[in-house]
VOGU-3710 file (C-alpha; in Angstrom, 3 decimals, decimal comma):
1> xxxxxxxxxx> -33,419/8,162/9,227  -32,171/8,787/12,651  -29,815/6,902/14,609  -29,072/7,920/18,700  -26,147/6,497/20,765  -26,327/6,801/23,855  -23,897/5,492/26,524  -22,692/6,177/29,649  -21,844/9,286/30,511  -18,394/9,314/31,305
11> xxxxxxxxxx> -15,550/7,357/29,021  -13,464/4,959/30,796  -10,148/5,690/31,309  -7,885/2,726/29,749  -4,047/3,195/29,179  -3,411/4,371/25,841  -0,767/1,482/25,226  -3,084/-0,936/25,995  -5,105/0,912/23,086  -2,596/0,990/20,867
21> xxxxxxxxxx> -1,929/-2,545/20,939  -5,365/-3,389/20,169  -6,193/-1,105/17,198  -2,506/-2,361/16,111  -3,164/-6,475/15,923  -6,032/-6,424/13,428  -4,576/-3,413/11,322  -1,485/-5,318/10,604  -3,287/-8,483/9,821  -5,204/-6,356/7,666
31> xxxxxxxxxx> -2,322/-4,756/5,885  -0,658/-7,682/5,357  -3,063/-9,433/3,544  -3,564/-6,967/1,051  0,250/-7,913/-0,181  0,119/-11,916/1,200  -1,909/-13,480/-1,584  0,222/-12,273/-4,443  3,351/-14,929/-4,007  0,286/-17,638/-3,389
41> xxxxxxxxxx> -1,493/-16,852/-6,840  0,333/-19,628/-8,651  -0,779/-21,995/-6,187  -4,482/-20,939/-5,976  -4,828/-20,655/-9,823  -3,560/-24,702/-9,953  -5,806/-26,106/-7,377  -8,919/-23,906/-8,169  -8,365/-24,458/-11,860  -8,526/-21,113/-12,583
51> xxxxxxxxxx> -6,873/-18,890/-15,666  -4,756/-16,404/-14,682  -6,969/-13,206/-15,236  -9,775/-14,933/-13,419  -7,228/-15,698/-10,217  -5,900/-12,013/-10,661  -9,551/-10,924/-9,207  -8,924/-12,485/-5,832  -6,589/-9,353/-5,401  -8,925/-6,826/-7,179
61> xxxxxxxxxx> -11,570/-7,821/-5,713  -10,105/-6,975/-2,635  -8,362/-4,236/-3,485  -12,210/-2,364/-4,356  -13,696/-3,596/-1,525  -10,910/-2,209/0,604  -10,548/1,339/-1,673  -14,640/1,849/-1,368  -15,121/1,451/2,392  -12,084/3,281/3,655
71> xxxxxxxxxx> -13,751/7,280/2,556  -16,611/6,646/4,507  -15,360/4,840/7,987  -15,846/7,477/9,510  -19,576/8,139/8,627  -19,979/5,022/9,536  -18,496/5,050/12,923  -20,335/8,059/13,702  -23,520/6,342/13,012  -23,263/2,759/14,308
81> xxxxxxxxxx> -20,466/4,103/17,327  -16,721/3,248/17,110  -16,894/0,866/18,949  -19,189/-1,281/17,346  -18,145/-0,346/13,824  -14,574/-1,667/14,449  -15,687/-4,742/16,238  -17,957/-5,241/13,306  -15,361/-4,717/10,883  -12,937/-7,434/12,731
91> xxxxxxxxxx> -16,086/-9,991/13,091  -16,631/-9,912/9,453  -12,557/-10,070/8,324  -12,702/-13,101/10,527  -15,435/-14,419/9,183  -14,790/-13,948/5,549  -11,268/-14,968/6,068  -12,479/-18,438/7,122  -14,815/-18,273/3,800  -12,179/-17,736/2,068
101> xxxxxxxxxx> -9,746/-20,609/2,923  -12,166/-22,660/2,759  -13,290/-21,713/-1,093  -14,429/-24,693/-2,809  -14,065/-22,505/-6,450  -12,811/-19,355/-7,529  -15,952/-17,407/-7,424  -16,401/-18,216/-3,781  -12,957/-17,254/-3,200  -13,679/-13,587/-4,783
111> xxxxxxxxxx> -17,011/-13,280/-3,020  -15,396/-14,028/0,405  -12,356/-11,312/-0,628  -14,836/-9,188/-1,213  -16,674/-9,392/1,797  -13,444/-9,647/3,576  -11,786/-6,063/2,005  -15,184/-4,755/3,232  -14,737/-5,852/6,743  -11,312/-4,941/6,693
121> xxxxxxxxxx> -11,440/-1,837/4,891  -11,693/0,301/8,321  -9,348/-0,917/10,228  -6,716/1,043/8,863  -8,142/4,799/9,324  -10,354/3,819/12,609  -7,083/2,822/14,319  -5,248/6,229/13,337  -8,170/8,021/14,574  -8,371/5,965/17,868
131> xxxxxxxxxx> -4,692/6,693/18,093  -4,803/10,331/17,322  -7,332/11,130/20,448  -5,688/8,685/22,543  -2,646/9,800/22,768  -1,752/13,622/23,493  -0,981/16,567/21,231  2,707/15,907/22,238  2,621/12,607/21,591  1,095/12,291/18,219
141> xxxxxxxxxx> 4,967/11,181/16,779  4,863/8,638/19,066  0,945/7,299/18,169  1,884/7,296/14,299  5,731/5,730/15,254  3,169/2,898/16,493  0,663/3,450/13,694  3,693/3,325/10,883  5,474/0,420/12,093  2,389/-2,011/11,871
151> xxxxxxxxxx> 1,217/-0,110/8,379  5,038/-0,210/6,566  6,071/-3,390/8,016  3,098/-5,720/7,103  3,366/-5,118/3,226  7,297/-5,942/3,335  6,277/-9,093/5,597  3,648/-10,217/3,832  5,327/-11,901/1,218  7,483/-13,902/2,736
161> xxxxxxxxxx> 5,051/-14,827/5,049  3,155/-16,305/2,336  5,880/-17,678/0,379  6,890/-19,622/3,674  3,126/-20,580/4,417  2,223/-21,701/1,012  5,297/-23,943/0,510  5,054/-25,233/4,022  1,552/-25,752/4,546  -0,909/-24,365/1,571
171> xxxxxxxxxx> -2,371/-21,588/0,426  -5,391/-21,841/2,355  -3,224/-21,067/5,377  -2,900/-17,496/4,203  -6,169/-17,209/5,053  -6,848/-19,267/8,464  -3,762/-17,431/10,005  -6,242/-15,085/10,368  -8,662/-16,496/12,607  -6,670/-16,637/16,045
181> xxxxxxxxxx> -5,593/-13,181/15,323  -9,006/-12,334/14,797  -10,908/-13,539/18,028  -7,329/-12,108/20,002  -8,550/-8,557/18,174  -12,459/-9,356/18,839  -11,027/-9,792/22,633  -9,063/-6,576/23,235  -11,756/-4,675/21,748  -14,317/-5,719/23,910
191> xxxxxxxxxx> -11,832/-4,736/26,893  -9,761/-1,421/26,120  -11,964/0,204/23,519  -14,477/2,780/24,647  -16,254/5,565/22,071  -15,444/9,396/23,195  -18,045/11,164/24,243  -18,170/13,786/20,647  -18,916/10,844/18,575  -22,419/9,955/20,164
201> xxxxxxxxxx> -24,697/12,028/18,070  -27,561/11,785/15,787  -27,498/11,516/11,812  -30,441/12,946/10,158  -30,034/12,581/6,582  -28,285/9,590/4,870  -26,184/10,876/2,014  -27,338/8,621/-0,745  -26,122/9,809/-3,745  -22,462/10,883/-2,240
211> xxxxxxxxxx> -21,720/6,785/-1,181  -23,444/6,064/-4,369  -21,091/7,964/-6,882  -17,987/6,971/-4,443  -18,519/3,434/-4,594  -19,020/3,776/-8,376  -15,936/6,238/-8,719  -13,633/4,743/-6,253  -14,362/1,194/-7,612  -13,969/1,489/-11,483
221> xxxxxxxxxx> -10,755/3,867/-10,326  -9,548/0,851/-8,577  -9,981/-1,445/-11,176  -8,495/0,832/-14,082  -5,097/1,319/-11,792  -5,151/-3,148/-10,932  -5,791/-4,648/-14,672  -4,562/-0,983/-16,528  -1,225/-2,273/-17,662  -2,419/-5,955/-18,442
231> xxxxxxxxxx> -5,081/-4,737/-20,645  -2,726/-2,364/-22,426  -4,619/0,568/-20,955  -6,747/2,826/-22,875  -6,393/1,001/-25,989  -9,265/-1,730/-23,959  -12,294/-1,093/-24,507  -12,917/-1,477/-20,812  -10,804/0,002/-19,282  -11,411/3,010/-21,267
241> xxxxxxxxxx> -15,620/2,760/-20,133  -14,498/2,406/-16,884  -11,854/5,136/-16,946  -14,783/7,699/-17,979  -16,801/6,338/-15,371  -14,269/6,944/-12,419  -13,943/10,535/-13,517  -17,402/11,534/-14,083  -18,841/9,684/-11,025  -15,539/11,432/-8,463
251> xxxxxxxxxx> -16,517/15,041/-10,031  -19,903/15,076/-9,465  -19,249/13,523/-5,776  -17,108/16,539/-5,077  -19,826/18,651/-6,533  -22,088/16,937/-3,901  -20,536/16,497/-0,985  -19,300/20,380/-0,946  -23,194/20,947/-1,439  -25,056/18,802/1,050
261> xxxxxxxxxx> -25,517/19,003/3,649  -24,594/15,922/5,758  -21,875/14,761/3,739  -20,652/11,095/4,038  -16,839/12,833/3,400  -16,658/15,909/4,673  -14,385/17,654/1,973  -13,885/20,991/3,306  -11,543/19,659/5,584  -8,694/20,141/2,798
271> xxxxxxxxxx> -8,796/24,147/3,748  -6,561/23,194/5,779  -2,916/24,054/4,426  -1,439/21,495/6,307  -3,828/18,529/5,420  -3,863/19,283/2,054  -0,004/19,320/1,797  0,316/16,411/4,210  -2,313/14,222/1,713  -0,134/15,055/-1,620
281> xxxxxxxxxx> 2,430/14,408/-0,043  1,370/11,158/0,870  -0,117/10,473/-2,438  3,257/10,766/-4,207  5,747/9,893/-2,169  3,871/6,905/-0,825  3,557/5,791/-4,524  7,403/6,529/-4,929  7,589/4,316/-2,300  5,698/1,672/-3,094
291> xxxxxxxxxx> 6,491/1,563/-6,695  10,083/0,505/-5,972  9,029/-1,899/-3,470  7,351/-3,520/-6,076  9,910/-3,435/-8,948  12,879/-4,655/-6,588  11,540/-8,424/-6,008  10,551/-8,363/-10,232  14,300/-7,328/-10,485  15,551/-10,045/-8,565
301> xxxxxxxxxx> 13,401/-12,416/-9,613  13,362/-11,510/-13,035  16,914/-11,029/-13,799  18,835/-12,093/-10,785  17,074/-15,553/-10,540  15,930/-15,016/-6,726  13,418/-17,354/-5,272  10,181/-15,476/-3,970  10,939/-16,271/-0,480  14,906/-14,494/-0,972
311> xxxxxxxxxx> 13,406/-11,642/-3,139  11,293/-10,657/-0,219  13,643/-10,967/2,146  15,532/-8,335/0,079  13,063/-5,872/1,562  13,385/-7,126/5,452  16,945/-5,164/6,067  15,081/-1,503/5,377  11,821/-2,726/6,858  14,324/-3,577/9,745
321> xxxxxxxxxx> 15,764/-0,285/9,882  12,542/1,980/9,747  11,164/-0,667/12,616  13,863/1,104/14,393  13,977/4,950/13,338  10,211/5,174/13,680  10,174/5,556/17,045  13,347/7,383/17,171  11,359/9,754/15,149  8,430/10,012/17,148
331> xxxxxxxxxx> 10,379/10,719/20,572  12,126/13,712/18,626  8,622/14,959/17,536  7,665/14,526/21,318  10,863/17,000/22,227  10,112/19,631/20,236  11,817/18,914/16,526  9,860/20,584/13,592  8,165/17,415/11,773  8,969/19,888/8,273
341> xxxxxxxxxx> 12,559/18,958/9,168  12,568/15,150/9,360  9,892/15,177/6,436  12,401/16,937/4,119  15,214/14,402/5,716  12,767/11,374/4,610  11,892/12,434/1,564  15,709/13,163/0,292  17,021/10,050/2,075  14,062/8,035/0,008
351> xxxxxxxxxx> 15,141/9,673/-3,230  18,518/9,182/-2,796  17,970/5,360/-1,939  15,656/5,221/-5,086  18,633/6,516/-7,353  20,885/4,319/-5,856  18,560/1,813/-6,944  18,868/2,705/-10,593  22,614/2,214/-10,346  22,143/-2,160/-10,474
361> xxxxxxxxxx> 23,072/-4,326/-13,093  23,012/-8,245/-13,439  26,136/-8,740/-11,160  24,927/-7,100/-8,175  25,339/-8,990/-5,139  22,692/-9,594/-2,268  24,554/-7,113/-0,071  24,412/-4,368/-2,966  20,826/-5,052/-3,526  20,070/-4,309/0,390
371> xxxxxxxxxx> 22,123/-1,735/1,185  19,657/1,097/-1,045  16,475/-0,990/0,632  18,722/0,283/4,124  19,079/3,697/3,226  15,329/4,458/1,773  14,127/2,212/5,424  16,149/5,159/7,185  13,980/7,842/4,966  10,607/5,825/4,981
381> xxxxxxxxxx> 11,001/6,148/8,999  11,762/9,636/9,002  8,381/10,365/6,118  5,469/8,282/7,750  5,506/9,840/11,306  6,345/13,320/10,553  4,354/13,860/7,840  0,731/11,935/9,697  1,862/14,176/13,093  2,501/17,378/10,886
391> xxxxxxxxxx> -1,225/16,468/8,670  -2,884/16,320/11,391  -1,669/18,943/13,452  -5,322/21,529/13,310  -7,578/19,435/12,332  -9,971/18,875/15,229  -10,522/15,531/17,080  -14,233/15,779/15,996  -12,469/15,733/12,429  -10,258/13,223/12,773
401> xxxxxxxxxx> -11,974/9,923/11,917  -13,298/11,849/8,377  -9,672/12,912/7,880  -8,072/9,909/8,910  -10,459/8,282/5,986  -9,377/10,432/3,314  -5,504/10,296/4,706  -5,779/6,488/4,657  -7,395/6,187/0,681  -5,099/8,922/-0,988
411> xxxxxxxxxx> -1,967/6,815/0,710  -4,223/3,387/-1,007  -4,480/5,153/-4,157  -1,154/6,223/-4,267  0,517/3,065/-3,935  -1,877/1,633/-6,678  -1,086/4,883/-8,974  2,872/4,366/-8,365  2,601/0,175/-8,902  1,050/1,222/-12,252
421> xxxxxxxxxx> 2,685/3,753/-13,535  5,950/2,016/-12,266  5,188/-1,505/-14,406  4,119/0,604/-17,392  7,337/3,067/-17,572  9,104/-0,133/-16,719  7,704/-2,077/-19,674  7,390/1,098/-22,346  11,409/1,576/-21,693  12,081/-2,270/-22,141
431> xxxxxxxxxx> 10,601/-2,228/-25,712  12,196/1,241/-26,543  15,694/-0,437/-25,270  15,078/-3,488/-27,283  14,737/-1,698/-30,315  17,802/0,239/-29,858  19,768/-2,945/-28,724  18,430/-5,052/-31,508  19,534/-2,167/-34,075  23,208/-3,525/-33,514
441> xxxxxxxxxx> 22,692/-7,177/-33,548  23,590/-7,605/-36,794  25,685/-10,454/-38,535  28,245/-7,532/-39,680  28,950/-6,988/-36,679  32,523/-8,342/-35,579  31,619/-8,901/-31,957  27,980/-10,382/-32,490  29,879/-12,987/-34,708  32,363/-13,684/-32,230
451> xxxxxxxxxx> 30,299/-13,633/-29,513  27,613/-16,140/-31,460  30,775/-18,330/-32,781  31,448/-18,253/-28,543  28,232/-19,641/-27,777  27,863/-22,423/-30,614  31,186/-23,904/-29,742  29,739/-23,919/-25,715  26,860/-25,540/-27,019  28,707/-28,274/-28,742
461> xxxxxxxxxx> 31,145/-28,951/-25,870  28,717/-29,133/-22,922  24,773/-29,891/-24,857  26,095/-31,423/-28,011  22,585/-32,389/-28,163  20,630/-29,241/-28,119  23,832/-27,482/-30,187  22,452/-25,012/-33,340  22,485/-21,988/-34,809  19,347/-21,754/-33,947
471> xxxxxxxxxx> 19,507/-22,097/-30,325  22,877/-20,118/-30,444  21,049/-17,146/-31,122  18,140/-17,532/-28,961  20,536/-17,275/-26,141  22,168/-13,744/-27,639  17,868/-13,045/-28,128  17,715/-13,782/-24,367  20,434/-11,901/-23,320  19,733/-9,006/-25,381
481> xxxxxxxxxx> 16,283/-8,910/-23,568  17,603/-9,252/-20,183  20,165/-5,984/-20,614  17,132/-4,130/-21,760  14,848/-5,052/-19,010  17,966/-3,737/-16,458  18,182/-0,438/-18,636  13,945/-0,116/-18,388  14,632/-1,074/-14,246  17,483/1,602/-14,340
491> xxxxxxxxxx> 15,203/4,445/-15,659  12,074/3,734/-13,872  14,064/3,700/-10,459  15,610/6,950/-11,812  11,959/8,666/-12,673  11,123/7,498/-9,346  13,581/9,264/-7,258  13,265/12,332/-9,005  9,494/12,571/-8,659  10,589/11,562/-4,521
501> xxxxxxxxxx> 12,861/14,702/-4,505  10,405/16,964/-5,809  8,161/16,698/-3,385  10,880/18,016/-0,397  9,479/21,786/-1,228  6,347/20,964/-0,176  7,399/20,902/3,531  7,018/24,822/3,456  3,729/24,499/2,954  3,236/22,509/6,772
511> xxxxxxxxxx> 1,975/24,999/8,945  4,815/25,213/12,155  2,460/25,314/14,723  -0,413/23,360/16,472  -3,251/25,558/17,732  -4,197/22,024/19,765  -3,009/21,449/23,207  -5,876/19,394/24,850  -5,253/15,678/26,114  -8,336/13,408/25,106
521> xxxx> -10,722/12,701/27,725  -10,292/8,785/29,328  -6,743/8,492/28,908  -3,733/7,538/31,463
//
């Protein structure tokens, strides 16, 4: 099968802010809803009348979609143009997003997220590659200062944004926010995006079998990292099929793509020192990352009694502060600073927030909650830019949409590797400090019978009505579960951080150099 695109000759020259504003506005709608739905869940389970692991697959569903379609964006944009591809990809996130709201049942609802992590699934690594060539070699810091701010800040947004949609409007609103957003996005495109001339070439071969084991891989990988800890992991049947799956069907696509020879990703890309440091790095520390920004809201909501709407605003004072030091970061990549530098500086300053994080306990004020979420937004601000500019540093713009693909699912994965293996450390060390904490909750003990004498004679003076022994010691049960669920939250921040700080000796391996000094054809 053959497919020719031919244009004009000549690429129009638009100014690359006007660019970057465009790729940005559906990217960050994109983003956002990937971490948007969750506070609404509640609500859609009620008025779909829906159990709540059938509602959890309007986020898995997604979530597959998204993980399948991002590898091979840039095959596709090579085929179809990048042009068309993205404006295709925004049509149909429009599209399904208005399916979606509009979802008379739940299985309508997951066949419209489906559709809709499909369309949406390219947004994310055909804006860094539009980015990348739009903006010079110089001023790659700057492009992924522009690039970070939309990715980071739309999961800490997203949130709140639904809490405060859902409990003003409805749920349904999650999704028709979308549509203005959309047609803005459709707009710009149509205006300020042109494809360079490299990209307009012909594809002989389709690789069948390589999208056919990475959907399968990618997919069942997806789904093992989503439902792992709710099904109690490998001792589930499926998730155990499904885990065997994912590994057989990813090792014979890397047996295939190295082989053929029109690959859908091209893996030898990796032989780059650089790209393959910049991609573990990203893998880990973006699952560091993402892992606490997931177990702080549980922690406040869970122990400290936040709302939804106050637990995510927990996370807007560092999302506020790497807002800021992103582009501080990218105009000191743009004079000269070695990106290894401010990549060791981010990773220590995340791993140091991360441990401060494992210092709480159920008196900690709002102020003491935010001030760690501060210091790791400093460190997030000073990991995202330098690490994409010092990734990408020699690999060729021909390259770039390919790599930007493979950059954009390992930093996916990661996140969904470090939300699972944060809940499950964070429930395996709950149990093991119940046990230990139960051990001396005895009735011999003097202070558990003073303490439960305590708590009867409150019960009788304030809820005569409610006032027993056997209620007394439900609250000491309670209690004693809420100290070990701060312990678990205490040692899972604590793993976290060190994992964070282990990763600041892979900055040697960034080459200190870029071989690249070309500015991209069609730009002011």
């Amino acid at each position: 099968m053959a497919f020719d695109m031919t244009d004009s000759p000549k690429t129009p020259s638009v100014n690359k802010w006007a660019i970057a504003m465009t790729v940005m506005v559906p990217t960050f709608i994109e983003v956002m809803d990937i971490s948007v739905v969750n506070v609404s869940l509640p609500h859609i389970q009620g008025s779909l009348n829906a159990g709540l692991d059938e509602v959890t697959w309007v986020l898995t569903s997604y979530l597959v979609a998204n993980a399948i379609i991002i590898p091979i964006t840039g095959w596709l944009a090579s085929i179809f143009g990048r042009k068309r591809y993205l404006l295709f990809s925004i049509i149909v996130f429009t599209g399904s997003s208005l399916l979606c709201g509009a979802a008379p049942s739940l299985e309508v609802l997951i066949l419209a997220r489906i559709f809709q992590g499909l369309g949406g699934g390219g947004l994310q690594p055909l804006s860094q590659a539009i980015l990348f060539e739009t903006f010079p070699v110089a001023e790659h810091g700057l492009a992924m200062a522009v690039f970070g701010m939309g990715v980071v800040m739309a999961p800490i947004l997203g949130p709140v944004v639904g809490g405060f949609i859902t409990d003003t409007w409805s749920w349904r609103w999650i999704f028709y926010i979308n549509l203005p957003v959309g047609l803005i996005a459709i707009a710009l495109v149509m205006f300020f995006i042109h494809d360079p001339l490299y990209i307009r070439r012909k594809i002989i071969q389709i690789d069948t079998w390589g999208i056919f084991l990475l959907t399968v891989g990618i997919g069942c990988l997806q789904i093992v990292l989503d439902k792992g800890e709710r099904e109690d992991w490998f001792n589930s049947r499926l998730i155990l099929y499904l885990s065997v799956i994912a590994v057989v069907a990813l090792v014979l696509f890397v047996i295939v793509e190295l082989r053929t020879e029109h690959p859908v990703v091209n893996l030898k890309v990796f032989r780059d020192r650089s790209f393959f440091a910049g991609n573990l790095t990203m893998f880990t520390g973006f699952g560091c990352m993402f892992g606490s920004f997931v177990l702080l809201p549980l922690y406040a909501q869970k122990l400290m009694n936040y709302t939804a709407l106050w637990a995510g605003l927990l996370l807007a004072p560092g999302g506020m502060v790497s807002f800021i030091i992103m582009p501080i970061a990218g105009a000191l990549l743009k004079r000269g600073v070695n990106p290894r530098n401010l990549l060791a500086l981010g990773l220590a300053s995340m791993s140091y927030a991360i441990w401060l994080m494992s210092g709480f306990n159920l008196k900690a004020g709002f102020l003491a909650i935010a001030w760690p979420r501060m210091v790791q937004g400093l460190g997030l601000g000073l990991f995202f830019v330098p690490l994409a500019t010092a990734t990408f540093m020699n690999i060729p713009k021909e390259e770039t949409g390919n790599a930007s693909a493979i950059f954009n699912l390992l930093r996916n994965l990661g996140g969904s590797f470090g939300v699972a293996l944060s809940t499950t450390i964070l429930a395996q060390r709950a149990q093991l400090h119940q046990t230990f904490l139960v051990e001396n909750i005895t009735p011999y003990q003097p202070a558990f019978q003073i303490n439960y004498q305590q708590i009867l004679l409150w019960l009788q003076r304030h809820h005569a009505e409610v006032a027993s022994s056997t209620n007394a010691l439900a609250l000491i049960y309670r209690e004693v579960l809420r100290q070990a669920s701060m312990l678990a939250f205490n040692d899972t921040f604590w793993i976290l951080a060190c994992c964070t700080l282990a990763l600041v000796p892979l900055t040697l391996l960034f080459r200190k150099t870029s071989p690249q000094t070309s500015i991209p054809d069609g730009v002011d």
